[in-house]
C-alpha positions as CSV (number, residue, x, y, z in Angstrom):
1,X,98.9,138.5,123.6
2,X,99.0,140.2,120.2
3,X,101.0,138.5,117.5
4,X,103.7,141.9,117.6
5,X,104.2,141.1,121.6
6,X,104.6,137.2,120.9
7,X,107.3,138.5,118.1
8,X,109.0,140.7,120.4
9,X,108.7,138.0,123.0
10,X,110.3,135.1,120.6
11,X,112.3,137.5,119.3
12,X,114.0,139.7,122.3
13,X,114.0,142.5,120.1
14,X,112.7,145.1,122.8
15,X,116.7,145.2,123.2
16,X,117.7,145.8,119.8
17,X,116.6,148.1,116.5
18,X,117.6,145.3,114.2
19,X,114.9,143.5,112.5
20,X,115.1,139.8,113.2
21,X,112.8,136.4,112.1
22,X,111.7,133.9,113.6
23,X,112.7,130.9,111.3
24,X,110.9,127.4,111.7
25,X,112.4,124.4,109.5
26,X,111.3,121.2,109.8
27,X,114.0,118.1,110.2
28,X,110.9,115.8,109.4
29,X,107.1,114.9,110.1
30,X,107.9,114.9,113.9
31,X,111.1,117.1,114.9
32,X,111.3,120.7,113.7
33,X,113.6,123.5,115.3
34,X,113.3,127.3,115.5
35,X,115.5,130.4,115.8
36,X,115.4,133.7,115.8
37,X,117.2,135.2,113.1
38,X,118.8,138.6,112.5
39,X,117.5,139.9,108.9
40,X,120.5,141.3,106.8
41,X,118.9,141.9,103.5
42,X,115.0,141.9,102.8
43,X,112.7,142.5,99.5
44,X,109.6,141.9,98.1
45,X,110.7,138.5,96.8
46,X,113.1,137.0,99.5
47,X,115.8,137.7,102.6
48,X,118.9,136.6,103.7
49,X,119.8,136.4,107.4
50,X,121.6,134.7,110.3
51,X,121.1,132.0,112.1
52,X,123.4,129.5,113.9
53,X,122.1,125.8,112.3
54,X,122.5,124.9,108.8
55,X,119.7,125.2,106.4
56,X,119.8,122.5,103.4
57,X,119.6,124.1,100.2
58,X,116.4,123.5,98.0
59,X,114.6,123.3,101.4
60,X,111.5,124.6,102.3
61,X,111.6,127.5,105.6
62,X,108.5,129.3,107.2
63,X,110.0,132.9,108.0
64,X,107.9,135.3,110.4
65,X,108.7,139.3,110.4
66,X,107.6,142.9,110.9
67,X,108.4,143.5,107.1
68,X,107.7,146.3,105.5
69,X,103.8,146.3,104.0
70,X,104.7,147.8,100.5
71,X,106.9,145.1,100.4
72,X,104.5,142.1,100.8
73,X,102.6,140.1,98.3
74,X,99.6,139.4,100.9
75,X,98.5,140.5,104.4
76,X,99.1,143.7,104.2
77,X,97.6,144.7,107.3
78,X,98.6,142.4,109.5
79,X,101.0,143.1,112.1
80,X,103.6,139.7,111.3
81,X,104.2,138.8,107.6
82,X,104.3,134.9,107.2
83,X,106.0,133.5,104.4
84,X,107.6,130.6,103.1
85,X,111.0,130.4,101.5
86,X,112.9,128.4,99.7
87,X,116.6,128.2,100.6
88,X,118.9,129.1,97.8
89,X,122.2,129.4,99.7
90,X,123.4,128.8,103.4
91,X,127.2,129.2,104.0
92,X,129.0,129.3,107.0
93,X,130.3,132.3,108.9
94,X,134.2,132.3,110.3
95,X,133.8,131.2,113.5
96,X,136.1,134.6,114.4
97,X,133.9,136.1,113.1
98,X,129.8,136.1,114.2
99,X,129.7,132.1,113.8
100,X,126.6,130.3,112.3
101,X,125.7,130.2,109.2
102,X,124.3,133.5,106.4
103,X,121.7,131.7,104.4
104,X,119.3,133.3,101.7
105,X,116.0,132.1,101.0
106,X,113.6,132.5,97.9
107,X,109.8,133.7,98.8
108,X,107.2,131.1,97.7
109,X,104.1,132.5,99.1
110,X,101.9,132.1,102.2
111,X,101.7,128.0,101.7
112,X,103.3,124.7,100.7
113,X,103.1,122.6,98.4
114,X,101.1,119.4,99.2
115,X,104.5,117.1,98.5
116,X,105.8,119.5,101.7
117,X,103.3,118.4,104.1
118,X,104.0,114.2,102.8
119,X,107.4,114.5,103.6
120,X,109.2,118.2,104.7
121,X,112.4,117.0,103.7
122,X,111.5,117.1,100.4
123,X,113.8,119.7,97.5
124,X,112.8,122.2,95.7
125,X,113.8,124.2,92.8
126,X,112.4,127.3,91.3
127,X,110.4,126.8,87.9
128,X,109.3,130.5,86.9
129,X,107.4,133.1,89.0
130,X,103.6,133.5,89.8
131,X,101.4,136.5,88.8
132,X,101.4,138.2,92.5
133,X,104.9,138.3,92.3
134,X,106.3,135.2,94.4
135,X,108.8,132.5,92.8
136,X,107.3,129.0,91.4
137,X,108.9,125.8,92.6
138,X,108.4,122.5,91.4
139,X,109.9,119.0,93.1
140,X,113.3,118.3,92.4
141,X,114.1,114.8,91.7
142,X,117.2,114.8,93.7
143,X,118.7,116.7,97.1
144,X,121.0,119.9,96.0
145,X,124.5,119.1,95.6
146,X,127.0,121.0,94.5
147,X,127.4,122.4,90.9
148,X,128.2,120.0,88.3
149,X,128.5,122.3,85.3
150,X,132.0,123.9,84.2
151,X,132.2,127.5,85.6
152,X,134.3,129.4,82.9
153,X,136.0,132.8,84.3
154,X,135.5,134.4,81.7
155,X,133.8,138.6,81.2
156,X,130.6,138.2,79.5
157,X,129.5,141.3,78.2
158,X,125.5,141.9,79.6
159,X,122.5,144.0,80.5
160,X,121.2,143.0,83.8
161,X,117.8,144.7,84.4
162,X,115.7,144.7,87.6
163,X,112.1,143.3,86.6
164,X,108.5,142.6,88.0
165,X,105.9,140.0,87.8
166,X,105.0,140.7,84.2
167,X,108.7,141.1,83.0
168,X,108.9,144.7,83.0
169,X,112.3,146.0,83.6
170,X,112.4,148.6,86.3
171,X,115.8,149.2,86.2
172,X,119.3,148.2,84.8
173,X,123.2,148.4,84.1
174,X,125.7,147.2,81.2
175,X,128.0,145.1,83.1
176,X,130.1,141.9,83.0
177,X,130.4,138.5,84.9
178,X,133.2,137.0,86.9
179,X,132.3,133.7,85.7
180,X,129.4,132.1,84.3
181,X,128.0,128.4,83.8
182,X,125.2,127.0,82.3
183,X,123.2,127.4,85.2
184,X,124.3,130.3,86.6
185,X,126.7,133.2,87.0
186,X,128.7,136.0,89.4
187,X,128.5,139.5,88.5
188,X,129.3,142.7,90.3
189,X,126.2,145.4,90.1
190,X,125.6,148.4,91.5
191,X,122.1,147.8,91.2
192,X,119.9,147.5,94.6
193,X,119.6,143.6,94.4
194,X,119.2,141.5,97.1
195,X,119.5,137.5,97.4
196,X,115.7,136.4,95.7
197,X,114.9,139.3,93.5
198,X,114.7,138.6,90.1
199,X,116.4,139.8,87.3
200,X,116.7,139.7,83.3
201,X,120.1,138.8,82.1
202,X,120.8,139.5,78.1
203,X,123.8,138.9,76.1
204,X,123.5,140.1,72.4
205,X,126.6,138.4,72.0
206,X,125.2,134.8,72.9
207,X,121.6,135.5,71.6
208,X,121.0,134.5,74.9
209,X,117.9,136.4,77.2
210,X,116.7,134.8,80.8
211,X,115.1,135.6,83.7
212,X,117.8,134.7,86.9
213,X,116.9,134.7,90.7
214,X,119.6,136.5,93.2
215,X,120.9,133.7,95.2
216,X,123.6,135.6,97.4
217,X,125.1,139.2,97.7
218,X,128.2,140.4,99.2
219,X,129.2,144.3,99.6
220,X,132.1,145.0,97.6
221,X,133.3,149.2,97.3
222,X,132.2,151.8,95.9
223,X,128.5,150.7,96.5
224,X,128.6,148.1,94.3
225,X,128.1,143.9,95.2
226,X,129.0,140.5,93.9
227,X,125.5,139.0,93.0
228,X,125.5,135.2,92.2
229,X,122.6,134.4,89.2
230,X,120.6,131.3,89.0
231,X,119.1,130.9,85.7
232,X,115.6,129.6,86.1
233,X,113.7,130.1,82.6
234,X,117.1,129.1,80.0
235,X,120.0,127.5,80.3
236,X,123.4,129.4,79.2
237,X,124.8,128.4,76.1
238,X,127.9,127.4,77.7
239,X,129.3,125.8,75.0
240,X,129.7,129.2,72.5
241,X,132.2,130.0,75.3
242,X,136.1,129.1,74.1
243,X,138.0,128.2,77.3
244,X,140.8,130.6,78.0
245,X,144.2,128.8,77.1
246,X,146.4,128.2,80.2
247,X,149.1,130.8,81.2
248,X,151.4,131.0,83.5
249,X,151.2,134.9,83.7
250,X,151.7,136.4,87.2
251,X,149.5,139.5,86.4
252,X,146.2,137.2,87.6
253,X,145.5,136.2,84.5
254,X,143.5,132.6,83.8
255,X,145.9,130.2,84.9
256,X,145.2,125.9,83.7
């Protein structure tokens, strides 16, 4: 059986036009799962999709999938791309809704690191980007939890360009966050982003430049989307930022 028929096999998707993954995590040395996953968003340097069990963020994924060959890094003629990823978000779905869980994973490349194959539960974070393309990671020293540094709602003025490997901006838009941290922030674009592409975020007003990953999208109007940043290179300086005073306004205004 050719890999394609195995795919469509694993995959059902004779029944369907959608393009779907099969996902393979593993819980430890010993127990692993699988799923097929329906592929909402796809690029060059990661994918989001669905899938009903909970991915751990800073987690290491395999992901298998017809993608498109002038979007992959390697094996280019092969009928299944095979690529790692390394989860950057996974939130659940209303259970009204479709259920399960949308998570968005970071491409790696076509192996692990050795710490993965001592002990597959271990974290990750991204450290910079290799020459093919692909995002760097590097051990973290502690499981993901959630964000410990202050989140100020506050419009930075920015340029948010769309690069490649060697930095060069492809594309790009003035804009303004929703709120920004140290670490990270949420912006609306009308750029074509998608959750692991990477992106160059200035601020002339902060003297601040860095390179940022995509770690979720969500469709807003007007063909635009609310991208959530993850700085990877610098860290925001946060603390130029004066926190709006507290006001008890009713026109939506920053309330303490």
């Amino acid at each position: 059986m050719s890999a394609i028929a195995e795919y469509v096999e694993e995959t059902d998707a004779s029944v369907s036009t959608s393009l779907y993954a099969v996902v393979k995590v593993k819980e430890s040395k010993d127990e692993s799962w699988k799923e097929t996953a329906d592929v909402i968003s796809s690029s060059s340097t990661g994918a989001g999709f669905y899938v009903n069990r909970e991915c751990q963020v800073g987690r290491l994924v395999s992901v298998m999938f017809p993608l498109e060959p002038h979007l992959r890094c390697y094996d280019h003629n092969k009928e299944l791309y095979r690529v790692w990823g390394l989860v950057q978000h996974c939130h659940m779905l209303p259970a009204d809704d479709v259920g399960g869980y949308h998570v968005g994973v970071a491409f790696i490349g076509k192996t692990t690191p050795d710490s993965y194959r001592e002990d597959p539960t271990q974290s990750y974070r991204i450290c910079g980007m290799s020459e093919d393309g692909l995002w760097k990671v590097k051990e973290a020293a502690r499981e993901f939890t959630a964000r410990k540094s202050p989140r100020f709602y506050q419009a930075v003025d920015h340029y948010l360009a769309i690069v490649d490997a060697q930095n060069t901006a492809l594309a790009g838009e003035r804009t303004t966050t929703e709120n920004i941290s140290k670490t990270g922030a949420a912006v609306t674009s009308s750029l074509d982003l998608h959750v692991g592409d990477r992106v160059k975020f200035i601020s002339e007003q902060y003297d601040f430049s860095g390179l940022a990953v995509v770690c979720n999208r969500k469709d807003v109007k007007n063909g635009r989307a609310r991208l959530n940043l993850q700085f990877v290179e610098n860290m925001f300086p946060i603390e130029l930022i004066s926190m709006p005073k507290a006001t008890n306004g009713e026109d939506g205004s920053y309330k303490g």
